[in-house]
C-alpha positions in Angstrom: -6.2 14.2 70.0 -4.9 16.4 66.9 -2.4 18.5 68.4 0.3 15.7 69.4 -1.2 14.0 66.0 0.0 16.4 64.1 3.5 17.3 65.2 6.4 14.7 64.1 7.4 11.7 66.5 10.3 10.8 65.4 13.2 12.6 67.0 15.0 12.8 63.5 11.9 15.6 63.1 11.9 17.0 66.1 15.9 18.0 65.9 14.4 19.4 62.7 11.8 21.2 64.3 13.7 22.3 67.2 16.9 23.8 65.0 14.0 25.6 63.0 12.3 27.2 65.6 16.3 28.1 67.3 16.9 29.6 64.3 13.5 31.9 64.2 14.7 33.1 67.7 18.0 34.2 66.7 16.6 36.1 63.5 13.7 38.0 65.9 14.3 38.0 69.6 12.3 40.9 69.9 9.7 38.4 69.7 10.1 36.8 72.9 8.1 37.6 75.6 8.5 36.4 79.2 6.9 33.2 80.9 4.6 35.5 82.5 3.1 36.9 79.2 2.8 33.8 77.9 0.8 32.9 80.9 -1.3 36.0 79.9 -1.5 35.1 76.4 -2.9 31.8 76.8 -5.3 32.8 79.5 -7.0 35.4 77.1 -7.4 32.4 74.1 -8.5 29.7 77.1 -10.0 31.4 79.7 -12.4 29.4 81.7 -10.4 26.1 80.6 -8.9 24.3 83.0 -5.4 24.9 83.6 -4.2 22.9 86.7 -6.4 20.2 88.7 -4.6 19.1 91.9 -7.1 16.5 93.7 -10.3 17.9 93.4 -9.0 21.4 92.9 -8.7 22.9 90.0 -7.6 26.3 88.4 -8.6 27.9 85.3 -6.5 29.7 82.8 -7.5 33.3 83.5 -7.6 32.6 87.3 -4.2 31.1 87.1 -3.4 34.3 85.3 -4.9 36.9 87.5 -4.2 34.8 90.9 -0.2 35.0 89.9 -0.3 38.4 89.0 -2.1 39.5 92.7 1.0 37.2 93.7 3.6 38.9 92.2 2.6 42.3 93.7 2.7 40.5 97.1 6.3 39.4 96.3 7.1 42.7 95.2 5.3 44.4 98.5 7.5 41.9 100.6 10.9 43.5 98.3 11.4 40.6 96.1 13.2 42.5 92.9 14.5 41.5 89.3 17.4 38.8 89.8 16.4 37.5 93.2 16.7 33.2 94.1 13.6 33.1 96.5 13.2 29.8 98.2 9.9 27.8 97.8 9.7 25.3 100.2 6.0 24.0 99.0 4.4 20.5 98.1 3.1 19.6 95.2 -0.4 21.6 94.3 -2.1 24.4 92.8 0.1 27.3 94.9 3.4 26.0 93.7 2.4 26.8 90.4 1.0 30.0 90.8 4.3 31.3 93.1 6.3 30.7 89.9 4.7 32.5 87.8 4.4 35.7 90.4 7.9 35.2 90.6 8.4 35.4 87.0 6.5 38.5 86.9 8.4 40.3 89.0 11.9 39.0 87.2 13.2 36.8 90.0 14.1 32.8 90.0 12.4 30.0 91.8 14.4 28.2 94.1 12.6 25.3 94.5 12.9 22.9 97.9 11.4 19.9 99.0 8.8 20.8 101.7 10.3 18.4 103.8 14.2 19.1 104.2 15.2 19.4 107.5 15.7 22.8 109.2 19.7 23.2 108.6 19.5 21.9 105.5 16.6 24.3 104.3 18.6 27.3 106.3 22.0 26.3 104.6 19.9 26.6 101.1 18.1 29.6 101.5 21.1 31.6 102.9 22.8 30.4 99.6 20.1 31.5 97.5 19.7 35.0 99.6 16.0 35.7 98.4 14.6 38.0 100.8 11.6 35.8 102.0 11.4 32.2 102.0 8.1 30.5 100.4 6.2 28.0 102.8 9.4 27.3 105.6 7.6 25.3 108.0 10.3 26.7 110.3 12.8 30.3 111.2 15.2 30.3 108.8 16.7 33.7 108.9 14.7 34.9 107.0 10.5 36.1 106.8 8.8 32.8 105.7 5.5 33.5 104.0 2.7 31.1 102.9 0.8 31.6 99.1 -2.0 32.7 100.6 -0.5 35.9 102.7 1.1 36.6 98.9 -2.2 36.5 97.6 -3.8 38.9 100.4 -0.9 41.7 100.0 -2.7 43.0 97.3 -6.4 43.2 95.5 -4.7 44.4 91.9 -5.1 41.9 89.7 -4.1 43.5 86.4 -1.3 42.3 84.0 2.4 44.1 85.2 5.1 45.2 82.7 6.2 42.5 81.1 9.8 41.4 82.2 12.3 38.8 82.2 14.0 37.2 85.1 18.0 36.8 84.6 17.3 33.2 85.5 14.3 30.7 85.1 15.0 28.1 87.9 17.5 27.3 90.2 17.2 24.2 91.5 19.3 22.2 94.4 21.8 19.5 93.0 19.9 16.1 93.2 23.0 14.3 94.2 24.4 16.8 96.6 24.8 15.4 100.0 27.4 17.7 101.6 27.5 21.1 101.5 24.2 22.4 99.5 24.6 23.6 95.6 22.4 25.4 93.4 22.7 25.0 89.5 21.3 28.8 88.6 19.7 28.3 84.9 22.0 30.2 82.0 18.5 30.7 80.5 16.0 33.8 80.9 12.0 33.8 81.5 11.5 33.6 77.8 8.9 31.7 76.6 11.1 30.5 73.3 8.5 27.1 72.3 11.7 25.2 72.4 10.5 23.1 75.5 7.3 22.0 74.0 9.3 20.7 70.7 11.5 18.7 72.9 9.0 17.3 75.3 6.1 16.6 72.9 3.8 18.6 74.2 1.3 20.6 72.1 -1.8 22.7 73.3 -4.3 19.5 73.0 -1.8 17.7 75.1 -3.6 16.8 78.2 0.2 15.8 80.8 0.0 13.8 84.4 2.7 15.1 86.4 3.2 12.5 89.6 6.7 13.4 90.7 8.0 16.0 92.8 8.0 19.8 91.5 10.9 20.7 93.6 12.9 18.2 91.1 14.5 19.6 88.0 12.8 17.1 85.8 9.1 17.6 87.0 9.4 21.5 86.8 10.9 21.7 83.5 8.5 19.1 81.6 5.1 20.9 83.9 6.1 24.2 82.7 6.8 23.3 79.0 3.1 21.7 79.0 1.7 25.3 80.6 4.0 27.1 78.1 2.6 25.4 74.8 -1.0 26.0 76.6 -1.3 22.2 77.8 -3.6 21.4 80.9 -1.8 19.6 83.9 -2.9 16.9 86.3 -0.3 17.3 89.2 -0.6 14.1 91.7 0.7 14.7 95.6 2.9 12.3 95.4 3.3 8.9 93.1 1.2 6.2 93.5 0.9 3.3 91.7 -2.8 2.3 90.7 -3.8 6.2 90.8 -1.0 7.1 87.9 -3.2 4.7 85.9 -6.6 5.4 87.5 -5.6 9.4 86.7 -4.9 8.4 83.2 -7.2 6.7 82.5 -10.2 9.5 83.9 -8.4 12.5 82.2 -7.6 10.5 79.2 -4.0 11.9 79.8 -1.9 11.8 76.4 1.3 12.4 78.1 2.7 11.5 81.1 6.6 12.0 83.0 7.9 8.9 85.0 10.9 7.6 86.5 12.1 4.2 86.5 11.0 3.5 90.0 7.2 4.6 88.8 7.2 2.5 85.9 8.9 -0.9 88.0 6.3 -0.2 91.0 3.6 0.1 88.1 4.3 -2.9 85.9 4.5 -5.2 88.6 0.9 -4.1 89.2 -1.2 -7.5 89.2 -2.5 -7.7 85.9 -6.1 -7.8 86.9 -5.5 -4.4 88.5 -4.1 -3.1 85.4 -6.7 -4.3 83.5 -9.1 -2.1 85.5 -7.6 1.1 83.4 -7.9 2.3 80.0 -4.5 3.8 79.3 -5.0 3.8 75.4 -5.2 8.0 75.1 -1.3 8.0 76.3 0.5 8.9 73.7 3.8 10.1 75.1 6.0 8.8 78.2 9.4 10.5 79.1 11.3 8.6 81.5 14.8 9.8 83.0 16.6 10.7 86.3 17.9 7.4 86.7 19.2 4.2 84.6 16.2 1.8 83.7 16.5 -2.1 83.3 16.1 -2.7 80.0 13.5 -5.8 80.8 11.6 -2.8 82.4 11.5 -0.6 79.5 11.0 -3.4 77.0 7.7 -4.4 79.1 6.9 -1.0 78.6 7.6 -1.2 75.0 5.3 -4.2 74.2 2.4 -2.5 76.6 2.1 1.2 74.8 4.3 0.5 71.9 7.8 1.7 71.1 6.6 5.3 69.3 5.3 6.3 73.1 8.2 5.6 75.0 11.1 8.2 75.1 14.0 9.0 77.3 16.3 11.6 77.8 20.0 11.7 80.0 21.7 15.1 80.8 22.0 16.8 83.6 20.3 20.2 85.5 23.2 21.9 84.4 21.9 21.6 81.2 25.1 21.4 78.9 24.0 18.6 76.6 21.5 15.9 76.3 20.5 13.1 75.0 17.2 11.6 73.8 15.6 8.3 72.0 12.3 6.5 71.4 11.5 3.3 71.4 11.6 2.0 68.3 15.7 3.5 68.4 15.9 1.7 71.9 15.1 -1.7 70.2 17.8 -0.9 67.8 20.4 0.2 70.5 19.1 -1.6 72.8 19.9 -0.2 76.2 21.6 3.1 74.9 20.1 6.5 76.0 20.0 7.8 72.8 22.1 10.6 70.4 22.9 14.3 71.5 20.1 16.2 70.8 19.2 20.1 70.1 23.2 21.1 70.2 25.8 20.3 72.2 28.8 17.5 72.2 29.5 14.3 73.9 32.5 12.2 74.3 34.0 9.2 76.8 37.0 10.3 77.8 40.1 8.1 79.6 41.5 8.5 82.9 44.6 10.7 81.8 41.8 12.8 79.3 42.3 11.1 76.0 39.0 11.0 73.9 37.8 7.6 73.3 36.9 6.5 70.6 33.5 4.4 69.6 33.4 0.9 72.0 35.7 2.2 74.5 34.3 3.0 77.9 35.5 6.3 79.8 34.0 9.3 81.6 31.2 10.9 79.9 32.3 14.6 79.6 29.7 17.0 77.3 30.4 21.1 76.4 27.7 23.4 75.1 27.4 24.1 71.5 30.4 26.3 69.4 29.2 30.3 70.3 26.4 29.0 72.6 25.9 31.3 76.1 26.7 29.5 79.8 23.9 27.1 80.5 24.2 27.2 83.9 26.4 28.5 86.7 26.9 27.0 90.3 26.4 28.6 93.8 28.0 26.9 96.1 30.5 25.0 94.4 32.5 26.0 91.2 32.4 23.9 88.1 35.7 22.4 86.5 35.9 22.2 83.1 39.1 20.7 81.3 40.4 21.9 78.2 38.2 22.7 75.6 34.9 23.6 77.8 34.4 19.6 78.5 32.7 18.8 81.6 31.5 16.1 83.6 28.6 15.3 85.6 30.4 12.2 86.6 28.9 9.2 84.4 31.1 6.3 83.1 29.7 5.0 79.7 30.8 4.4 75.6 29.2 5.3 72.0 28.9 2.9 69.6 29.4 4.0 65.7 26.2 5.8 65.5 26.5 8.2 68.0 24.6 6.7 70.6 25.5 6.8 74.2 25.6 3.8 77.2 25.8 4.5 80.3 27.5 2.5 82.8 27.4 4.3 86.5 28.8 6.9 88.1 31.8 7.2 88.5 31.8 8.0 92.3 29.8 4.8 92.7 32.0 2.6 91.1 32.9 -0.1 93.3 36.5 -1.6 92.9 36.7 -5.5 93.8 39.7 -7.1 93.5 41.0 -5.0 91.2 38.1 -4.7 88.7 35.5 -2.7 88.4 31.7 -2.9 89.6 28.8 -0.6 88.8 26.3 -0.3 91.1 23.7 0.4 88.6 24.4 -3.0 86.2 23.8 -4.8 89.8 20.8 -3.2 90.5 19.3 -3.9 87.0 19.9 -7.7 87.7 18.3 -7.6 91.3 15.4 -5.7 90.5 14.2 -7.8 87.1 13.2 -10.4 90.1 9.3 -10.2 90.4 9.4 -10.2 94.5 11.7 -6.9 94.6 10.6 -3.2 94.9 14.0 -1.7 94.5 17.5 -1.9 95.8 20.6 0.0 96.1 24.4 -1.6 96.0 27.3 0.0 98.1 30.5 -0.7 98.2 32.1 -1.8 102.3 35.5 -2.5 102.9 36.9 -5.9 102.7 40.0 -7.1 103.4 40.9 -9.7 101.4 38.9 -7.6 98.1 39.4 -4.3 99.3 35.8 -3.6 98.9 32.9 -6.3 98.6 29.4 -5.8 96.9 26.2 -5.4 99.2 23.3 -5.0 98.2 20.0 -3.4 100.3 16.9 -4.5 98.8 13.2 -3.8 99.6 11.7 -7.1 98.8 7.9 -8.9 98.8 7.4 -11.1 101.3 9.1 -14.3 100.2 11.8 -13.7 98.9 15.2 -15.3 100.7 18.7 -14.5 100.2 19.1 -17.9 98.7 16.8 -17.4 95.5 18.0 -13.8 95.1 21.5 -15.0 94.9 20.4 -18.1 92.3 18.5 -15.6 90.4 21.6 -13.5 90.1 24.0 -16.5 88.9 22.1 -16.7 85.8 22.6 -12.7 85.2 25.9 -12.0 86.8 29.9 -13.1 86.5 30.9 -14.0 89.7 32.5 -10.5 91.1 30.1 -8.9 90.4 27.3 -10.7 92.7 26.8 -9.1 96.2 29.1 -10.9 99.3 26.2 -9.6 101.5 22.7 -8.9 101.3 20.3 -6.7 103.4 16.9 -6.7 103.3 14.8 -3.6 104.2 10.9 -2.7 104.3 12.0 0.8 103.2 11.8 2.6 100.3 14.9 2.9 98.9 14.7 6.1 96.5 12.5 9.3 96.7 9.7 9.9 94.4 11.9 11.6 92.0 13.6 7.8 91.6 17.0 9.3 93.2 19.2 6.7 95.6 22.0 8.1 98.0 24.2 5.7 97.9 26.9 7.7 99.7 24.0 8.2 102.8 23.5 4.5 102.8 26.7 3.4 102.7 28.2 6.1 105.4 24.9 4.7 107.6 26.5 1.4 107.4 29.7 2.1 108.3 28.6 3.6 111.2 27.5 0.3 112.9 
């Protein structure tokens, strides 16, 4: 694989990398061109190569090309213009991909849904986004719903359009957002800049398995950076265990995006099931979206070695983020790594007082000195305190290096007794027991504590509350330990790895 051989690993090179390429763009923007023409230009170098393979589909580079620009002449017939949000309410596959990029053509923003919300909630989204069609609705939502393939049909022209740039990029649904819905509109354009592939580690040899959900931030960003820099994808319809390896192991996939629920469901595996796959081509794994244990990422670690394994926190919003590999992982051992590619960090107290190094606070990041808005909200407004700081609401500390730990959020926080309890460093303790899947911890009133742990746990059969609780005693000071424990034969978090714990613990209350 020379294309991911050659570029640097380390991420001390890739900020290198990325500030030189940032740099290039400020000196020439004039040569930018849009998503779309980059589509275009890497279908006229690839052409018959594949671009996408879905199942047993799969989609060429020029017919990915000429399929999205017969697309985006559909949109435009059915009066999608420059600046529109259109809602895409579509599963994973081969049509998602192509409806971006006629979207992109035309200069308006994907708005991308899960195919499965529920009819309010899909309404209450797509009147916030106030595209003039909605993409795959299985249902009336006000508004025309069309599928990909009546798009497709509108029109036989499939020559390349004008190029042009959509205000936006993407405009994704908050993933934590249980009340009232919220978009996070991109600050970014349609340009194709090359900044995503330096930051993801994907070059054009790159061969990526995509097995979470597009309508997550995380999976479109990192699927579109690998088409951007020319990189075929494998998309999956939804995660599975044993086929994230079997797929890697038959495309001889050199990168691959997880979250920590993937990688926990995929390392307890039995290990005569793992053995039945060659992995050894992977060369790059990106986990975020969530906290991971760090017995879980060391495991990881030891199996594809610490150069592979990379992690980034921020949030869709996009302010500032923060990235490590392994090898710096082993040396700050459960940090999520330094700010990367621009931006600032701090922890700050309760009153607003900026923390120094050891001292845990709010995690509150602005964009870079001169740097345009990365994002703005529909739906909600954003509340920045002095200075441009904002919060996405994480509680955490840097150490003297710079590097960042997270503790939870802070609307998860659980107060017992006075002191504090993150769910998350719960969680980590519960699920490093081999008979657990995954589990959430709430907070429910109590009236001698004021609240009390419990924890909901999806467990193997065999395992009782008893030797959960032991296990725990050995990881856990006292307070901390859950006063009640549930157990469930439901998933607890979505393919994207996301918990919400509000849901769960309103649920509760109810009974």
């Amino acid at each position: 694989m020379t294309g991911q051989g050659q570029q640097p690993r380390g991420t001390a090179a890739m900020a290198e990398r990325y500030a030189a390429r940032a740099a290039d763009i400020m000196a020439h923007p004039e040569s930018l061109v849009s998503l779309g023409a980059q589509l275009g230009r890497i279908a006229a170098a690839k052409g018959d190569e594949t671009a996408v393979t879905f199942e047993d589909e799969r989609i060429s580079w020029a017919a990915l090309h000429r399929r999205s620009n017969r697309i985006a002449r559909g949109l435009a017939a059915k009066g999608v213009r420059q600046g529109d949000l259109v809602t895409i309410a579509l599963p994973n596959g081969i049509g998602f991909i192509e409806v971006c990029y006629g979207l992109w053509k035309v200069g308006a923003t994907p708005q991308p849904v899960s195919s499965r919300l529920p009819e309010a909630e899909l309404k209450a989204i797509a009147d916030l986004a106030g595209g003039p069609i909605v993409i795959g609705a299985p249902f009336d939502t006000g508004r025309p719903s069309v599928s990909v393939g009546e798009l497709f049909a509108l029109s036989a022209d499939d020559s390349d359009l004008a190029d042009i740039l959509s205000p936006s990029w993407k405009a994704p649904t908050s993933g934590g957002s249980t009340g009232r819905p919220k978009l996070i509109v991109s600050g970014a354009s349609s340009a194709a800049t090359g900044l995503s592939g330096i930051v993801w580690r994907i070059g054009p040899d790159d061969i990526c398995l995509m097995p979470g959900p597009l309508y997550h931030n995380g999976p479109l960003i990192t699927t579109f950076a690998a088409l951007e820099a020319g990189a075929p994808v494998v998309l999956m319809p939804k995660f599975d265990a044993e086929k994230t390896l079997a797929l890697i192991d038959r495309h001889k996939a050199t990168w691959v995006y997880m979250v920590p629920t993937m990688m926990g469901r995929i390392w307890r595996l039995p290990d005569e099931v793992k053995a039945n796959y060659d992995i050894a081509s992977l060369k790059t794994l990106w986990h975020l979206a969530a906290p991971c244990p760090p017995w879980l990422k060391e495991a990881w670690i030891g199996w594809i070695g610490p150069d592979a394994v990379m992690e980034l926190y921020g949030g869709t919003e996009g302010i500032a983020s923060t990235i490590l590999d392994g090898n710096e992982w082993l040396a700050h051992r459960g940090s999520v790594g330094r700010v990367f590619g621009g931006g600032e960090m701090a922890a700050f107290s309760a009153d607003g007082k900026r923390l120094p190094p050891g001292e845990t606070g709010e995690v509150f990041m602005r964009r870079a000195e001169g740097a345009p808005e990365t994002y703005r909200y529909l739906g909600a407004d954003s509340k920045p305190l002095a200075g441009g700081w904002e919060s996405i609401g994480d509680i955490g500390w840097f150490d003297e290096d710079g590097y960042l730990y997270l503790a939870d959020r802070r609307t998860d926080m659980i107060l017992v007794g006075g002191a504090n309890v993150y769910p998350a460093e719960v969680e980590s303790a519960i699920d490093d027991h081999p008979l657990v899947q995954s589990s959430c911890v709430i907070g429910l009133p109590d009236e001698d504590l004021g609240n009390k742990v419990h924890a909901i746990v999806q467990a193997k059969p065999g395992l009782t509350e008893a030797d959960l609780l032991a296990h725990l005693a050995e990881r856990l000071v006292v307070y901390k330990r859950p006063r009640s424990i549930e157990f469930t034969s439901e998933p607890l978090r979505d393919d994207a790895g996301k918990v919400r714990r509000s849901q769960l613990r309103q649920e509760r209350l109810k009974t």
